[in-house]
N, C-alpha and C positions, 0 to 999 in steps of 0.2 A: 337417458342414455348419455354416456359421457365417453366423448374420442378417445383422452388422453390421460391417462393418468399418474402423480408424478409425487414424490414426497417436498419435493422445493421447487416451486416454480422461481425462475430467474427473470428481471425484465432488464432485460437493458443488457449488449454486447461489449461492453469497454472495456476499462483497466477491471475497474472493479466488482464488473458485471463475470467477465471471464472470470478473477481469480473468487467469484464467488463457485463458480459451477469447478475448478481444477481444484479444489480444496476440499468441495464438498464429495468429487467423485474422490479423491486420494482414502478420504475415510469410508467409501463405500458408500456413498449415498451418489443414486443418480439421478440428479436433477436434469430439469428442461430451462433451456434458454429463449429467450426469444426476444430479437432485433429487431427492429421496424426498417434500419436501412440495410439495402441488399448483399455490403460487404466490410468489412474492415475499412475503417476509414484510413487512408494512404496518406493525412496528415502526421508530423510526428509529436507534436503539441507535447506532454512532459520527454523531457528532452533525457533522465536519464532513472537508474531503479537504485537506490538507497542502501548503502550495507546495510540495514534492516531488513528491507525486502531480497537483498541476495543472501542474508542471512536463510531468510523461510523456504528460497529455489534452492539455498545449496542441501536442504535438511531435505528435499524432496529428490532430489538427482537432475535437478534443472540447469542450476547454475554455470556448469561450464557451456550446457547447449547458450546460454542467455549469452556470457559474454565474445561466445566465439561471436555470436550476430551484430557486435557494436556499431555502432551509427558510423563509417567514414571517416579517418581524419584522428576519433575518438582516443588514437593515443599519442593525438601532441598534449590534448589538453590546453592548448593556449587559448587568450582571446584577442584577439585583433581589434583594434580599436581607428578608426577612420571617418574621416570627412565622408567619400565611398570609394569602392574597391580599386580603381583605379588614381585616384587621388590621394590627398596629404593622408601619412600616417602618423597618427596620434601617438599612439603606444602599445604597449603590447602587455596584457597580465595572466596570474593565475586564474585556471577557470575554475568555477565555481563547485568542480565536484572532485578536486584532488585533494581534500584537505584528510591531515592526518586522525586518524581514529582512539591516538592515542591510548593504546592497548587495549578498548575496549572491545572492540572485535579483529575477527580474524583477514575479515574480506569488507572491502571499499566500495566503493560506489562502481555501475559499467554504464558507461555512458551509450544508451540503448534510446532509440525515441519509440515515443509509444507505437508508430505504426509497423515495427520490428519486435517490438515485446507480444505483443497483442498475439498475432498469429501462433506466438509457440506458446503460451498459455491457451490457445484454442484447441492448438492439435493434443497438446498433452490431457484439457480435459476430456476429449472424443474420446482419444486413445482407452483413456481410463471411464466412459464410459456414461459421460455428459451429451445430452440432447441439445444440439446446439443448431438452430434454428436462426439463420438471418433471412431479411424480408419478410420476417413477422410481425405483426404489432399485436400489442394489446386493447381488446376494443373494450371491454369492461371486467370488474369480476367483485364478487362479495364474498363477503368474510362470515365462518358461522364459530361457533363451540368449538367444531371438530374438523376444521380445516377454510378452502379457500376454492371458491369456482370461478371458474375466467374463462372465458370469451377472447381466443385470440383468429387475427385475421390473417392469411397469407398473401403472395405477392399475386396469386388469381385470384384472390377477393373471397378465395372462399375460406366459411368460418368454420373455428372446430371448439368445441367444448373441452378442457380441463378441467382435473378435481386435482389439488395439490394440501398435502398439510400446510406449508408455510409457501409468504410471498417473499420476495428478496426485492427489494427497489432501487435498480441500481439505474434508473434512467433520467442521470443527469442533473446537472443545475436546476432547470424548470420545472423537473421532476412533477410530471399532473398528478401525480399514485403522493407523493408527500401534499401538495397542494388539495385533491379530492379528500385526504385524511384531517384537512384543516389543521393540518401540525405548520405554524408560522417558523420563522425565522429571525435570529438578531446576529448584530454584528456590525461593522462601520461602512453596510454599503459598498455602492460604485466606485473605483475608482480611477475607470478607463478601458477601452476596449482594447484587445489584441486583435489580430487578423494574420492569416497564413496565406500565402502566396506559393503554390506549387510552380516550377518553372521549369522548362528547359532553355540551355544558353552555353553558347561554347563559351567558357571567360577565364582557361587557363592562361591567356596572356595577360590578364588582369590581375589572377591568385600570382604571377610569376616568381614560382616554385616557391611560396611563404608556405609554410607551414603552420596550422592554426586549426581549431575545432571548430571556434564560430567568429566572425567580427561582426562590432558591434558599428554600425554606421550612424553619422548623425550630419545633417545640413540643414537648409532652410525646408529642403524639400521633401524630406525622408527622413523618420529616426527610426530604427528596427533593428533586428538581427539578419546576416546572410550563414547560410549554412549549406553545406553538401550535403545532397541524400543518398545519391549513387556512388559507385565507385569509382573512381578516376577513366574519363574517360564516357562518363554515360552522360555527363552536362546539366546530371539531375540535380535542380538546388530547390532549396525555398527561402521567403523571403516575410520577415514575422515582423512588418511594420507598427507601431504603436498606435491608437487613433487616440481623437479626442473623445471625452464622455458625455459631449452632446451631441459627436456622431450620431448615435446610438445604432439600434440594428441594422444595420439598411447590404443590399446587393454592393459590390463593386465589379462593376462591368470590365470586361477583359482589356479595354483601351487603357482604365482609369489603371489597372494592375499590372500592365506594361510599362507606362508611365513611374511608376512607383518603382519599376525592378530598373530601369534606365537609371534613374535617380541613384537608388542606392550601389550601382557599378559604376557611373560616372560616365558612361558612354550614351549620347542622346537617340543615336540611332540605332542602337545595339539588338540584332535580333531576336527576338527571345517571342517563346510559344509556352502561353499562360496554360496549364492544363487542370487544375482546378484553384478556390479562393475561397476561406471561409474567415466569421469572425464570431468573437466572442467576449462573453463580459470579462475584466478583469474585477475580483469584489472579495467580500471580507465577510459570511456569512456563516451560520450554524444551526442546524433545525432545533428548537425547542426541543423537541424526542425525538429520538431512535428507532421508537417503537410505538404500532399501536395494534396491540392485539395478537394476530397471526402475520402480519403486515414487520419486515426490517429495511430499514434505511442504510443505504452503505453507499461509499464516495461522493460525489458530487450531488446527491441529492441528500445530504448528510451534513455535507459543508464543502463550502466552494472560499479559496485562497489564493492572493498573489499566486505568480510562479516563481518569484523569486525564494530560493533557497530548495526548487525541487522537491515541496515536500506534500501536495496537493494529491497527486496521482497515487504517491507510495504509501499516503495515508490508506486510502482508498484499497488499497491491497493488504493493508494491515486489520482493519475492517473487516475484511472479506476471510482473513484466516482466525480472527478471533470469533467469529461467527460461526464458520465453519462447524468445529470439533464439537462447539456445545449441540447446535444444530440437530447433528450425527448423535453422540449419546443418548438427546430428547425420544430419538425416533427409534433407535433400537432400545428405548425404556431401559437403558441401564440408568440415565437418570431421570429427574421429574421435570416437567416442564419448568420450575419455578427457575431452573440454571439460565433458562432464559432472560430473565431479567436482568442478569449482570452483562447482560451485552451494553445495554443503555448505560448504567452505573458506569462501567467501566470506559467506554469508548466517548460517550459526550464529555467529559472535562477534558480530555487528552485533546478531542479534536479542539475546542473551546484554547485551549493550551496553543494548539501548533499552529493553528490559524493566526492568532496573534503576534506569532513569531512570523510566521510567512507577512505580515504586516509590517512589523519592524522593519524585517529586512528592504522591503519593499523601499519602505517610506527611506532608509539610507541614502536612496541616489537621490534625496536633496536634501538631505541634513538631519537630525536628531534632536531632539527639545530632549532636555535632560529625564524628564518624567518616562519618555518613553525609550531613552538609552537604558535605564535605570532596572527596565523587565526586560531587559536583552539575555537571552541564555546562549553558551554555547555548544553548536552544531551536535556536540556528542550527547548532548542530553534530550534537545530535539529528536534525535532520533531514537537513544536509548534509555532514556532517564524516565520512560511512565511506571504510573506505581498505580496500581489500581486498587480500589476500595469495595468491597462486593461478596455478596454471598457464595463467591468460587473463590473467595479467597480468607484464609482463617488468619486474620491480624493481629500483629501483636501487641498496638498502639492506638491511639488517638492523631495521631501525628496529619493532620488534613492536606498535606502537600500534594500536589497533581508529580511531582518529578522529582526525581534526586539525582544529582552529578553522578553520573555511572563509572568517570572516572575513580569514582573512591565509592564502589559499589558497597552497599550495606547486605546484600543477601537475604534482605527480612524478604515474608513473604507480601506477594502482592507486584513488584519488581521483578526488572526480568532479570534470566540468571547469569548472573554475573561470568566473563567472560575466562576462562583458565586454559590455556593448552594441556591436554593430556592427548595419552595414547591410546589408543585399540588396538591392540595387536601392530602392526606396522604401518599405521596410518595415525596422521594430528588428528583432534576432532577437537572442536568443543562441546558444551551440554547444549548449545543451541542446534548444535548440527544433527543432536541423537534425540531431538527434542519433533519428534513427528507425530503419528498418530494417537498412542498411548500415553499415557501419565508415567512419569520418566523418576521412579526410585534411586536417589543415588545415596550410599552410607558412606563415612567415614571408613579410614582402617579396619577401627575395632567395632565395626556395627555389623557385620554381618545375620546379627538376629533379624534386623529388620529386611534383611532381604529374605528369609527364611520366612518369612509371617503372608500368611495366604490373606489376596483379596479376591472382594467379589468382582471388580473391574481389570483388565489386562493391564500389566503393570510391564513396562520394561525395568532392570535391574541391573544394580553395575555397584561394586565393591573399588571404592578409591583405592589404590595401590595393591590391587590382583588384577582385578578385568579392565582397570582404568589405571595408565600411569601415571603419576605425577609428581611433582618435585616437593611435595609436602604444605602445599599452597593451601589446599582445599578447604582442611575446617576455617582456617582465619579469613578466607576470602565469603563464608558462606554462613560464618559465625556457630557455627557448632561444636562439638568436643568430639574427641578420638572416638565416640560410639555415637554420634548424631548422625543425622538423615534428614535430607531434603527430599520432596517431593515437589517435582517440575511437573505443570499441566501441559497439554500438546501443544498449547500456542507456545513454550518455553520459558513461561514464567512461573515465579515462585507460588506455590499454593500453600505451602506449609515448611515449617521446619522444628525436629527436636534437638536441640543441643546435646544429649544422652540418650541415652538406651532405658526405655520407657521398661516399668516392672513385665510389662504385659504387651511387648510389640503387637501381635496380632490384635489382642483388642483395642490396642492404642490407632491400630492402622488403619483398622474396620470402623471404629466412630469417625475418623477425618475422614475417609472417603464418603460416609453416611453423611455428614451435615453437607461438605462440598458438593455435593450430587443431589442434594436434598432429598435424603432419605434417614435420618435421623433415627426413624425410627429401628430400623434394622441394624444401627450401630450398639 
């Protein structure tokens, strides 16, 4: 007999654990979550969500709920730079998440920390229809042919049986479900602990009236970030000292964390009530695979990076939507299991990619050895420039790159789709914005044939300069002629494109959706 049963079990509650289950319910699949700790953790650990990832909330109707929630403070954007808060000020710069996008998207970064994100990806997947489950853990489960049984425990201890087709493994760095799979890891290691200090403390006479998102303190006694959680007026702060990496794991006791928060304000006897303290590695790591079986890897037990450059958590969400849709198709047999396997193809070099950038960046605040300035990319290619290689995607080349400068986007397939203002009726939109559950047809002026051409998968459809305005950007930006057609997959990147109007759209449209789907033979 089996309690529960579910098409995706989900493990793990986080960034990536939620936006696995709000992506999976968005396509109609309703997965089960299941937590081991009893709530949302109230730390805000990735400090903010990525134009890439407000790209994928604004395509879903999230986006403005996201940034009306911004963290406090979040639109001076400054950093503070200090001996500690009451003492010498150093200086003052730009923070690290205003920079310009340089036309490649529409919408920027919102400066959101994760324990303000989390919960509205929660409620929006319930809403839609996700089994979400905290104070559960997973006590065991095996994999067969035709799915996945687990053994999960609740917060009375008592146990219930699951049968799920697929597992999702979103639980964490130490992830035991990658480690029990013996899938190892590479990457450059430790290289330092972080730790969060939740607090409260009156110390508007110390902020007196600066304006700033976060300052960065540094003395003999303290080097870390201070930051507001609350809104003025509630004395909520946290305090994300740095340690050494022979710390290593260990408690800090609420004197030792009092101690720490005095230090970094500069007042020795300053009252303050510690209300919770966690820590964690800082490290440079990539699982060998993504997959083993029925068994998916996503964020942190996937790969774990610096924080610097914010792009660790937002990874992890990006993960979680390119998984998603193939997932969904699997299970409603419009395609064959084998789409599954471009999750791994496609996701390991990228992460393998941005990890190393969250490294660079890292390693900046002491210096640069030319070798490693030399693989520096910039920000807009980090976030927008993956080009993926894989049997969901019909390539027109040999060309091995993991990215390409999105500034001067190519529109081949494989790339996501290059960014253009047009209109829908009296609204901007880009293709990334119309880029949701379906495979997203868009034609040239004069290609209207191929929107006329029947598939066997729901196709959205949209005619450049009828249903879509634009200022005659399109074919050059996407490399096609006055009757070419692109075809965007749900994550919103390129799957295909024909530069002309093919003798036979319909059978030209019916073979690509066949091989992308792996169904070949029907085409």
């Amino acid at each position: 007999m089996t309690d529960d049963e579910t098409p995706v079990l989900i493990v793990g509650g986080s960034l990536a654990g939620l936006a696995s289950a709000l992506f999976l319910a968005r396509h109609g699949v309703r997965p089960l979550l299941v937590e081991r700790h009893p709530e949302i953790s109230a730390h805000p650990r990735a400090q903010a969500a990525s134009p890439r990832t407000m790209e994928l909330l604004d395509a879903i109707g999230l986006g403005d709920r996201v940034r009306a929630a911004e963290t406090p403070n979040a639109q001076y954007g400054d950093i503070l730079q200090v001996r500690s808060l009451a003492g010498d000020e150093l200086g003052r710069f730009d923070g690290p998440f205003r920079h310009d996008t340089h036309g490649v998207s529409r919408t920027g970064w919102t400066l959101i920390g994760q324990d303000r994100l989390e919960p509205i990806l929660r409620a929006e997947a319930e809403r839609l229809g996700a089994d979400i489950r905290f104070g559960t853990e997973l006590v065991r489960y095996t994999q067969d042919a035709d799915g996945v049984s687990a053994v999960v425990r609740g917060a009375d201890g008592a146990e219930r049986t699951v049968r799920a087709g697929y597992l999702i493994a979103a639980d964490g760095h130490r992830s035991p479900i990658r480690s029990g799979l013996g899938i190892g890891t590479t990457g450059r290691g430790t290289f330092g602990r972080q730790m969060i200090i939740l607090f409260r403390a009156d110390l508007d006479q110390y902020v007196a009236g600066r304006k700033f998102f976060l300052c960065f303190v540094s003395n003999p006694e303290v080097h870390g970030v201070l930051g507001q959680l609350g809104a003025a007026g509630t004395e909520l702060w946290c305090l994300a000292p740095s340690l050494r990496p022979e710390d290593g794991h260990q408690e800090y006791p609420p004197e030792r964390c009092v101690a720490l928060v005095r230090a970094a304000v500069g007042v020795p006897d300053l009252p303050v009530t510690v209300t919770d303290a966690s820590s964690w590695e800082i490290a440079a790591r990539v699982a060998d695979r993504f997959r083993e079986r029925r068994v998916f890897l996503v964020g942190d037990s996937a790969h774990v990076m610096p924080p610097t450059g914010g792009f660790g958590g937002n990874l992890g969400i990006q993960d979680a939507h390119n998984l998603a849709w193939k997932l969904a198709l699997v299970l409603r047999g419009a395609a064959a299991p084998g789409l599954l396997d471009s999750y791994e193809r496609e996701r390991l070099p990228i992460a393998g990619f941005t990890v190393e950038q969250g490294v660079i960046r890292y390693l900046q605040r002491s210096g640069l050895d030319p070798e490693v300035a030399a693989r520096h990319h910039p920000e807009a290619t980090v976030l927008f420039g993956h080009r993926y290689r894989s049997a969901a995607v019909l390539t027109e080349d040999d060309d091995p790159a993991v990215v390409e400068d999105p500034r001067q986007a190519s529109g081949r397939p494989g790339t996501r789709a290059a960014y253009l203002p047009l209109r829908l009726g009296d609204r901007e939109v880009s293709l990334a914005d119309l880029a949701d559950r379906d495979f997203l047809l868009v034609a040239a002026p004069g290609g209207q044939a191929w929107l006329d051409a029947p598939a066997d998968v729901p196709l959205a459809r949209y005619l450049v300069g009828s249903d879509l305005a634009d200022d005659g950007q399109f074919p050059a930006r996407y490399g096609v002629g006055d009757t070419g057609a692109v075809l965007i997959r749900p994550d919103g990147f390129v799957a295909w494109r024909a530069t002309e109007l093919a003798e036979d759209p319909a059978a030209t449209l019916r073979a690509v959706l066949g091989r992308l789907l792996g169904h070949p033979a029907t085409a």
